[in-house]
N, C-alpha and C positions, 0 to 999 in steps of 0.2 A: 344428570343433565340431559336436555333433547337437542339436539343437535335437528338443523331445520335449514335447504340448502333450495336455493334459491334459482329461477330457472335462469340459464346462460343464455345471452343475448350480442348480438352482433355491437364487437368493440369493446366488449364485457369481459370479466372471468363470474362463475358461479360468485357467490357471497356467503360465507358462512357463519351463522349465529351461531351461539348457546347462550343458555337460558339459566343460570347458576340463581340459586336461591339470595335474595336483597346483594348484587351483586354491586363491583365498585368498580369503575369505567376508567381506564387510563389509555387514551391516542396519543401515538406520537404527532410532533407537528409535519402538516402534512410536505413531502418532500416533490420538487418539480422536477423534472425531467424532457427535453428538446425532441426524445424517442425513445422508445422500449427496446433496448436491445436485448438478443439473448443473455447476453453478460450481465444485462440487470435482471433478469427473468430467474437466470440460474443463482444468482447470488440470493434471492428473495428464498427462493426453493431448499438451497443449501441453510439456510439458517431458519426461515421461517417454518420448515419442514420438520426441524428436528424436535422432539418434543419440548415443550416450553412453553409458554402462558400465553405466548403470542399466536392466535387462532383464525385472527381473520386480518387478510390483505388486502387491498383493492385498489386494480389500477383502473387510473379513471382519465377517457382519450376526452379532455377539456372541448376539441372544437368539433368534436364528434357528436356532442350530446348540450341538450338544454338546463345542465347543472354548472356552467361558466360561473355562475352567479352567486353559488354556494357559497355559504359562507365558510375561510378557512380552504378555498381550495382555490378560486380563481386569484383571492388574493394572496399565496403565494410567491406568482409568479405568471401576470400578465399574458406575457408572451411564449407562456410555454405551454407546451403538447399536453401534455400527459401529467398526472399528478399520481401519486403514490401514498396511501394511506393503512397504517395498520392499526391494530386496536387489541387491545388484552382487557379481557373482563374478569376479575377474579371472584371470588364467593367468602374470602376471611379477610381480614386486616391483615395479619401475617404474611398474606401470601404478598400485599403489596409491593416492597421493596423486588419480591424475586420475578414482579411483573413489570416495572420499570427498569431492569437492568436487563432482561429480554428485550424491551422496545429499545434501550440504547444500541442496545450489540445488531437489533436488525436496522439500525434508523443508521449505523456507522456500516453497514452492508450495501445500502441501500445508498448514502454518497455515495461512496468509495466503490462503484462498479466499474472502472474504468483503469484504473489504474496497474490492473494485471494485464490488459489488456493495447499492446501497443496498437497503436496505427501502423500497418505499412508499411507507407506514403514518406510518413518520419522517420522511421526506420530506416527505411531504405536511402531516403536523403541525410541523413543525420551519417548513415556509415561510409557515405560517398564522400560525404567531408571529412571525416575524421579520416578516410583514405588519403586524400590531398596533402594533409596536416600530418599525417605521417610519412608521407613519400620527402616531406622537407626538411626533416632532421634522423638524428641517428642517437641509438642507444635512448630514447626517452624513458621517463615515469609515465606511466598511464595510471590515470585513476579511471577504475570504471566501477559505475556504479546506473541509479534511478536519476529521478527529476532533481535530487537533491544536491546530486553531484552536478548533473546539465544546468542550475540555476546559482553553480557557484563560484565565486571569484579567488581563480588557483593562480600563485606565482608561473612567470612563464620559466622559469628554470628555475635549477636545486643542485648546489655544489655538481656543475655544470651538464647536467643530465637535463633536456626542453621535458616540460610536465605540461603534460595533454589529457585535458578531460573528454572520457570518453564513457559522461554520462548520456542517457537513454531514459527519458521521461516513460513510467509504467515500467520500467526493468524490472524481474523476481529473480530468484535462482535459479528462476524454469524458463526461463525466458531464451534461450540458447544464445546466451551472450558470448560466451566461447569459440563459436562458428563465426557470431557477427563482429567477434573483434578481430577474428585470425582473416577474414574475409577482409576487412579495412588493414593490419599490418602487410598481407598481401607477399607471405614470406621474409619480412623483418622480423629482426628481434628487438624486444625490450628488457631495458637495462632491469624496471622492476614494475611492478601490476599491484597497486592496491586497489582492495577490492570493496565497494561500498554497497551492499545489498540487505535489505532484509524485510523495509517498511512494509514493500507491499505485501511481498508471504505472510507477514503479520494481518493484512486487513485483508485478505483472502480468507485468514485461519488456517492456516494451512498447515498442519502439525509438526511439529518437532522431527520426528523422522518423516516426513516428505523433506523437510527443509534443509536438515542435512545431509540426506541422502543428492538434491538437488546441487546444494552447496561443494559436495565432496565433490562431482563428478565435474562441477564450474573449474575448483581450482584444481584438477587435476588436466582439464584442457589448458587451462592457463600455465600452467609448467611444462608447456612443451613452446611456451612462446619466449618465457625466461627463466633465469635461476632466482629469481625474487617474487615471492607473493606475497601478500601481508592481506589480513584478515580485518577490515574496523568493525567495531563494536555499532548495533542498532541502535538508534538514538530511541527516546522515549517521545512518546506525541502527548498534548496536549487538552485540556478540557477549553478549547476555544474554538469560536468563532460559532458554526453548525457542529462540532464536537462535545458532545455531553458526556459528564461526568462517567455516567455509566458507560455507557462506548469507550471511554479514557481505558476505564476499568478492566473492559473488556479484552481491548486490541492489547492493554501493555500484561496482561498477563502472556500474551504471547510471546509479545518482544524479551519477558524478563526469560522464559524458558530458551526462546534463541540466545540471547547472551550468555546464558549457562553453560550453551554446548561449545561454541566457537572457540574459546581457546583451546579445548581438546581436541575438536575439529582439526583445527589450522594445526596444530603440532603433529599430529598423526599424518598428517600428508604434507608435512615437510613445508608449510607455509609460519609464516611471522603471524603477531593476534598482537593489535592495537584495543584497549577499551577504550569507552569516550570517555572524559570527567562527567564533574556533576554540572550537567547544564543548567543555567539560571531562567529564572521564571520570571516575562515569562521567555521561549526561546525559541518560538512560532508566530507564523502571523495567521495561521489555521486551523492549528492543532496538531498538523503534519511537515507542514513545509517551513522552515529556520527562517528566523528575522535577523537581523547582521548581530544579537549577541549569540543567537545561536550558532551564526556561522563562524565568528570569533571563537568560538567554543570548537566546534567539527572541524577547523583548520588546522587547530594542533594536533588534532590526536591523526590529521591526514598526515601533515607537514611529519609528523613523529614519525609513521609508519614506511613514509616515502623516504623520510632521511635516513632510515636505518643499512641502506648502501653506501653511505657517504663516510660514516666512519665502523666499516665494517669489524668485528672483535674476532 
């Protein structure tokens, strides 16, 4: 192969060909983007970097340049900045499949750059409320967890303990949710803490031991706020909406290895381990985020793990 690199231009990165003998072309479709943040820059890097059929990326600043018009890129997404394109060219039939499950795993990189990454602004508004809403009851449940827990509808009490969601849209295991919950209890305790984490560490990729080395050190913050922890199970995401099959593929290899560790996890540091059932399909309205049978589903196995102070053995 000749590799053949292309001069860099303002608004640009380099472009890089190969040239593989009667080669066979597979793009993803192209992905849009409002701005390039580092968080998408590093996530392109982190995956697109690693060896794999996927060889050439290009970001492309839509109002910067006289390619609006392209086809397959302005239409997209009208009114957005920037577009995001990669491409694997392979050289056999065979390699095909292992070049389209590369474009999925970086085209599921390349949505999902946001979501490890909170806001602030939320952050910091989100923990001033859930301060408030703790200062007005006593002995609570807290659930905390990501966007999955923040977008979901929890009873307001449980054999009479007030349950407070204190999910956190882009929450990880590395996200120091430990400091931002003991910062909003503000010296109270809770009656019990389950704990809804995993999604995004999964579409980070973020291995197995990062996850539970993160995970450990969460609920070990968290057992100095109460004598209950309890652990739920990752849900699995879906082949919907902009989520393709291979990215499916990709991300729930993840999630199947974090579900593997968590109940040893959680026993080993003294906390509870809820799994989820078998969620019904489909049980997203994105691929990632629950549609009400999903959350029909995620509610018992919360409701199970929060109720297990209520008839304690």
């Amino acid at each position: 192969m000749v590799d053949s690199v292309g001069p860099q231009t303002s608004g640009s990165i380099a472009e890089i060909t190969q040239e593989p003998v009667e080669p066979t072309a597979f793009a993803v479709e192209p992905l849009a983007f409002d701005e390039i943040t580092p968080e998408l820059i590093g996530a392109v890097l982190k995956q697109a970097g690693q060896p794999s059929l996927v060889f050439q990326v290009q970001f492309r600043h839509l109002r910067a340049s006289q390619e609006v018009g392209h086809v397959g890129v302005a239409s997209v997404d009208p009114g957005a900045k920037y577009v995001v394109n990669a491409l694997a060219i392979v050289p056999a039939p065979e390699l095909e499949q292992p070049a389209l499950a590369a474009l999925g795993a970086l085209a599921a990189f390349l949505w999902w750059p946001k979501p490890p990454t909170i806001d602030d602004s939320h952050r910091s508004v989100r923990q001033l409320i859930l301060h408030y809403t703790l200062t007005r009851v006593d002995d609570p449940i807290i659930i905390l967890g990501d966007s999955i827990v923040e977008a979901s509808s929890l009873p307001r009490s449980l054999c009479g303990h007030p349950v407070v969601n204190a999910g956190l849209s882009g929450a990880s295991t590395a996200s120091d949710l430990g400091r931002w919950l003991s910062g909003a209890l503000a010296g109270k305790r809770a009656a019990a803490i389950v704990v809804a984490l995993g999604t995004n560490d999964a579409l980070m990729g973020r291995s197995g031991q990062a996850f539970a080395a993160s995970y450990t050190a969460l609920v070990a913050e968290l057992a100095k706020m109460t004598p209950h922890v309890v652990v739920l199970g990752v849900p699995p995401i879906e082949a919907q909406g902009k989520v393709t099959a291979a990215a499916r593929d990709e991300v729930m290899v993840t999630v199947n290895s974090y579900n593997s560790l968590l109940p040893d996890l959680a026993g080993k540091n003294g906390a509870g381990f809820v799994g989820l059932p078998a969620m019904p399909e489909p049980h997203t309205i994105d691929g990632v985020h629950l549609n009400e049978a999903g959350y029909l589903a995620w509610d018992k196995a919360v409701l199970q793990g929060a109720g297990s102070i209520c008839n304690p053995r």
